[in-house]
C-alpha positions, 0 to 999 in steps of 0.5 A, a space after each residue: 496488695 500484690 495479690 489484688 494485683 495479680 488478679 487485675 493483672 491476670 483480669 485484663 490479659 483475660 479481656 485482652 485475650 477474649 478480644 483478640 479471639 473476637 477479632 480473629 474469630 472475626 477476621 477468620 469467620 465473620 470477614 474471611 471472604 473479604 481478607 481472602 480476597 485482600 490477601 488474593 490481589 497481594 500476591 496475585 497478580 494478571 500481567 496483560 500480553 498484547 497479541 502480536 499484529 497479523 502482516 500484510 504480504 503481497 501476492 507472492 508471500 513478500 512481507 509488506 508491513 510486520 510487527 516488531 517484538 520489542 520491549 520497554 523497561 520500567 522501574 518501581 522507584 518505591 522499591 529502591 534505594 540510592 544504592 540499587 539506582 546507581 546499579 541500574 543506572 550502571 547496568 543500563 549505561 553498559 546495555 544501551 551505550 548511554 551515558 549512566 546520568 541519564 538513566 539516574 535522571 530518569 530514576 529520580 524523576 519521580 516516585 513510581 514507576 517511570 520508563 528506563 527505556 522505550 521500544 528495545 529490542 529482543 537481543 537487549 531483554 536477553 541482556 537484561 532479563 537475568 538481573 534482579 533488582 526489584 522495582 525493574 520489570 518490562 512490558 512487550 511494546 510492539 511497533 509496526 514496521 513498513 520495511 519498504 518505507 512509503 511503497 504502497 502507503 495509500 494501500 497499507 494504510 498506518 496505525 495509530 500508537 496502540 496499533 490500531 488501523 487508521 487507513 488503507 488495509 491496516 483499517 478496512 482489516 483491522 478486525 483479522 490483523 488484530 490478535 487476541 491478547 493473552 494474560 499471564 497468572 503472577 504469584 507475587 511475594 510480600 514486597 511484590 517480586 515476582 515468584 512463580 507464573 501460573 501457567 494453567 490459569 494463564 492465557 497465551 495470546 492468540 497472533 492476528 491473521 495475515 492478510 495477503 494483497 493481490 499487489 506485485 511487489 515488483 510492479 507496485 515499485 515500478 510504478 512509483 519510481 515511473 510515476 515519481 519521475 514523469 509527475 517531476 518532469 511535467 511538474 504536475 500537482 498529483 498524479 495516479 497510476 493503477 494497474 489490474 488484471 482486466 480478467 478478474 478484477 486484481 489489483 496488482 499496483 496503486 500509486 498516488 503522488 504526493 505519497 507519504 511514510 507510514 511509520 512517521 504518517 502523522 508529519 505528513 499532511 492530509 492531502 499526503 495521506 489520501 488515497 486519491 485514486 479512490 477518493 477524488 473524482 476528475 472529468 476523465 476527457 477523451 478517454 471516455 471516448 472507448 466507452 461511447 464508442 463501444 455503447 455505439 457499436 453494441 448498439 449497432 448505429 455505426 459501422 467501422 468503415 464509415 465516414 463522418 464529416 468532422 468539419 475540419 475541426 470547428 463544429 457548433 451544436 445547440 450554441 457550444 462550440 465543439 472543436 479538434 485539436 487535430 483538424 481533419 475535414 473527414 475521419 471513419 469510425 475507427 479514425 475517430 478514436 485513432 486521432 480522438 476526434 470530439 467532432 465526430 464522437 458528438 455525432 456518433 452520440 448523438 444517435 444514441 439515446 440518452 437513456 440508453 447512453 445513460 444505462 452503458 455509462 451505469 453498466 461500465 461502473 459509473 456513477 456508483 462505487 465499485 466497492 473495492 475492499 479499501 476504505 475512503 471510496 466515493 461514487 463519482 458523479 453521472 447525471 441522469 437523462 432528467 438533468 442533461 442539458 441540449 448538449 449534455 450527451 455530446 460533452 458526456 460522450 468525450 468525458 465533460 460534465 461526468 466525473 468518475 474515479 481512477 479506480 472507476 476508470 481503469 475497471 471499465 477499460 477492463 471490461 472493454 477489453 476482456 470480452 465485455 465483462 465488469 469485474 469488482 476490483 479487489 485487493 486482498 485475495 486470502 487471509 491466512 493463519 500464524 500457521 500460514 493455513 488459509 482462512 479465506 480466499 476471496 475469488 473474483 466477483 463477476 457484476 455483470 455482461 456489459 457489451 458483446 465479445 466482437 465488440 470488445 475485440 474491435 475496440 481493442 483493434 481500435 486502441 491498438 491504433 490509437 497506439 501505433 497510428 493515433 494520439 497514443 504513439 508515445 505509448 508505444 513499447 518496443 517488440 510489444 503490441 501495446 493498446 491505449 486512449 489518450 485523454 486530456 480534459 480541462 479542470 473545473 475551477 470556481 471560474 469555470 474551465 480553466 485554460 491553463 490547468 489541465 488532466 493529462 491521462 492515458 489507459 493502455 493494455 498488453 498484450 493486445 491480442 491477449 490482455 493481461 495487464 491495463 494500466 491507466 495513468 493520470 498527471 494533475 495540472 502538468 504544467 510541462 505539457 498538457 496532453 495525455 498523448 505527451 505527459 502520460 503516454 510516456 510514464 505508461 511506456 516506460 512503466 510496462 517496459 520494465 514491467 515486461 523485462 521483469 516479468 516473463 509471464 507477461 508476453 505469452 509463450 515468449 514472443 516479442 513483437 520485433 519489427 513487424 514480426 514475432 521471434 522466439 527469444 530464450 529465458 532462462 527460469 531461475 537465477 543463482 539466489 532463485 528468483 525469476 529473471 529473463 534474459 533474451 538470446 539476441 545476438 544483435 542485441 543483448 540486453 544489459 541491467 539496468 543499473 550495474 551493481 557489484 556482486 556479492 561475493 563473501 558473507 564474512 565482510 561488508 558489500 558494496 551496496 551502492 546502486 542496490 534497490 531497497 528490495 535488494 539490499 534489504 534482502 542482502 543485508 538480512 542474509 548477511 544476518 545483519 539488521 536494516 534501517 532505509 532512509 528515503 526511496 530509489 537506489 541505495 547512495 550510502 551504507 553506514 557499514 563501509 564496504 570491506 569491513 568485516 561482518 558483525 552479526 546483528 549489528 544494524 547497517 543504515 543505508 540511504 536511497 534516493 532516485 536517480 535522475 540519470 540512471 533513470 534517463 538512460 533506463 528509458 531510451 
């Protein structure tokens, strides 16, 4: 009986022991690739790294936009227990100042990995990465930063949360911003914690390449804050300012209000973010009159000395009436652009040919895009000859029933003045490596000859008298000879003209005899005023009159128009923190700063920042090695780190900006 036993027994342990070779023969030789390959994803693991975002800087290396190097920490609920949570939930609680319920909340929120902390920076990983606790790793989670709040919006542009490009330079160069993510090769043990990274089967992430504009930092600012203030004091709806180089085409400032932050783009509305200078079109009115004029001359069909009947100011042509707001009985060729006479521009184009008319209005950049290398831009509208009606070239030639861009128009008032040739505006001059290497530069781009050297300086003669005897007097600079046309058009409503809404413009140019900077101006629906002579005349004026104080390259080899003749003034190069400044050695006159600020004098205790630029109080702050967040634009108002106190590096001081109404009147007389 027990031996009948024994065999039973000993029969099934051999059966149990045949089947179990079976299957390991099975699962060794049969399925060995398939649990190799089960048993390869359980202990290995690829961790995703997102390459770090390319900058944008402007021409001289100043860093615009940035991105920041954060983290966001997550934790595997799965793996802990109630014991662990209350540790993370303390260890968290004494790192982000954070009362510890919050962090349990969020712990007993689900069953997975949730998110303890979203976007935290570097020196709060170095706190943190040397605790284990399982479940509890982090993820690199960049943000975009704009250190300058909205300066340039409509040039930078945004991105979206996964950083991508939406607008401006983020978008048109989202291909070179944007690096190639990398991977790191994790060995896992059995219940998932990380043991060892294998660096040979890994990949560093390579950084996107560095865009640099062609923008001023310091003029980009300048115009803002100048436009900003005339938009308020004429209560325009919009406005426009650029500024280029008519010798080559750069753009070295683009300002369009309303303006929006593109850290915080999605609050603001549509019509916030467009960048209208290139997107929106307007009927440019009498500044179109330079660019008719200049058609004529090259032509040869007027002579600068001779004298057109302009009929005190009322004159009718194929049943429309053409009037002056200025009414003179008689006006030379050169006093019609002087005092922006429509009258006599109607008869100076009339012995033009319209399709000749029509080739000039195309060879200035009219009707077509200048493709400059941002995104968004339309082509304006320029009839053709077939279209034109009896009056059409009359009301062309003094900017109606033609449409064009700001960008448009400041490029051709470039050619005008530059000995007659049309560059393509450009915004970006090179892109650079992480290594600061240049990756590309981009040169000027020469479209074509559009009108005869002697005919670009005599137009330029004639803008400088619109300037000191015309309707641009409002434009004029102090000690500097300045050029310009005034321009003011009705907007085209679903009722036709309005006569209460109007365009107010003005494009000028310094220095005159040698033009390196042309800026045009344009005030949407005014409702203080309505002339381009009075609402944007002053904002250029007061624009290039800090333009000049700021940049002592503007002005050639330091000479300042004073009355009626030119004085040699000092400069001195540089200032004690190494930046360009000017300084005029007039003893009559000694020009003061335009806002007064206390000076800093110790690194060991808090400034008084009240009254700083952004730009600079960032700069102080940074060199301070303290961290910076700016609310609002202008002057600093408020610092969340009192003045006095002593410095404690890495924290963040806060400060609050805003424009100064005062500050700016007084900046002005």
């Amino acid at each position: 009986m027990n031996k009948s036993r024994a065999l039973l027994i000993a029969f099934f342990l051999v059966v149990f022991f045949l089947v179990l070779v079976g299957k390991l023969a099975d699962i060794q030789i049969s399925k060995h690739e398939y649990y190799s390959a089960k048993a390869f994803r359980q202990q290995i693991d690829t961790l995703h790294v997102k390459a770090e975002r390319g900058l944008i800087l402007d021409r001289f290396g100043e860093t615009l936009v940035y991105t920041k190097d954060q983290f966001s920490f997550y934790a595997d609920t799965r793996m802990l227990n109630d014991r662990k949570k209350d540790t993370l939930a303390s260890v968290f609680s004494r790192t982000f100042g954070k009362d510890k319920e919050y962090f349990k909340k969020i712990l007993a929120s689900g069953n997975g990995n949730v998110c303890l902390w979203k976007k935290a920076d570097r020196d709060k990983l170095l706190q943190l990465e040397n605790i284990t606790i399982d479940g509890l790793f982090y993820e690199a989670d960049y943000s975009r930063i704009y250190p300058y709040a909205g300066l340039a919006a409509h040039v930078l542009g945004y991105v979206n949360r996964d950083l991508e490009g939406i607008a401006g330079i983020e978008n048109e160069y989202d291909k070179f911003l944007t690096g190639t993510d990398g991977f790191k090769r994790i060995e896992r043990d059995v219940i998932g914690r990380p043991v060892s990274v294998d660096d040979e089967q890994s990949l560093e992430p390579v950084a996107g390449q560095n865009v640099h504009l062609t923008i001023n930092k310091t003029y980009q600012q300048i115009l803002e804050e100048e436009l900003y203030f005339g938009l308020e004091k004429s209560k325009g709806k919009s406005a426009v300012g650029i500024i280029m180089n008519p010798k080559n085409g750069e753009i070295l400032a683009i300002s369009n209000f309303p303006t929006y932050d593109p850290k915080n783009y999605s609050v603001f509305d549509d019509i916030d973010r467009k960048n209208i200078s290139i997107t929106d079109m307007y009927e440019p009115g009498s500044t179109m009159k330079s660019v008719t004029m200049a058609a004529i001359l090259n032509e040869g069909l007027a002579k600068e000395s001779e004298v057109i009947n302009t009929e005190n100011g009322v004159y009718k042509i194929k049943g429309a009436k053409i009037t002056d707001d200025h009414k003179y009985e008689k006006l030379n060729v050169r006093e019609i652009l002087e005092h922006s006479s429509n009258i006599g521009m109607t008869k100076l184009a009339d012995r033009l040919d319209s399709r000749k008319f029509y080739k000039y209005l195309r060879d200035f950049g009219f009707g077509m895009p200048t493709y400059v290398d941002l995104p968004g831009e339309v082509p304006g509208m320029l009839k053709t000859p077939d279209n034109y009606s009896g009056t059409s070239k009359s009301f062309m030639s003094f900017g109606y029933e033609i449409a064009v861009t700001p960008l448009q128009m400041v490029t051709a008032y470039s050619a005008l003045i530059n000995g007659g040739l049309l560059y393509k505006p450009f915004i970006v001059n090179k892109i650079t490596n992480e290594f600061n290497n240049t990756i590309s530069e981009i040169k000027p781009v020469l479209i074509r000859k559009v009108i005869k050297p002697q005919i670009s300086q005599q137009i330029k003669e004639f803008m400088v008298g619109v300037v000191e005897q015309g309707t641009g007097q409002e434009a004029g600079i102090e000690r500097v000879n300045a050029g310009g046309k005034t321009g003011t058009s009705q907007r085209w409503t679903d009722e036709g003209y309005s006569k209460k809404e109007y365009n107010a413009s003005f494009i000028g140019f310094l220095p005159a005899d040698d033009p390196k900077i042309v800026c045009l101006i344009v005030v949407y629906s005014p409702q203080n005023g309505k002339y381009g002579g009075t609402v944007a005349a002053p904002i250029f004026k007061r624009a290039m009159q800090r333009i000049v104080e700021s940049d002592i390259d503007i002005l050639p080899n330091n000479v300042i128009k004073e009355e009626g003749e030119y004085k040699i003034f000092e400069r001195f190069s540089f200032s004690s923190s190494g930046k360009n400044v000017q300084e005029y050695a007039n003893p009559q006159k000694q020009n003061k700063p335009l806002y007064e600020k206390e000076k800093v004098t110790s690194r060991s205790t808090m400034p008084n920042l009240r009254g700083y630029s952004v730009r600079d109080a960032v700069s102080v702050i940074s060199e301070l090695g303290l961290k910076s967040e700016v609310q609002g634009r202008g002057r600093v108002i408020y610092q969340s780190i009192p003045a006095g106190t002593m410095i404690q590096k890495g924290k963040t001081c806060e400060i609050k900006c805003r424009f100064d109404r005062k500050s700016k009147q007084s900046e002005s007389k």
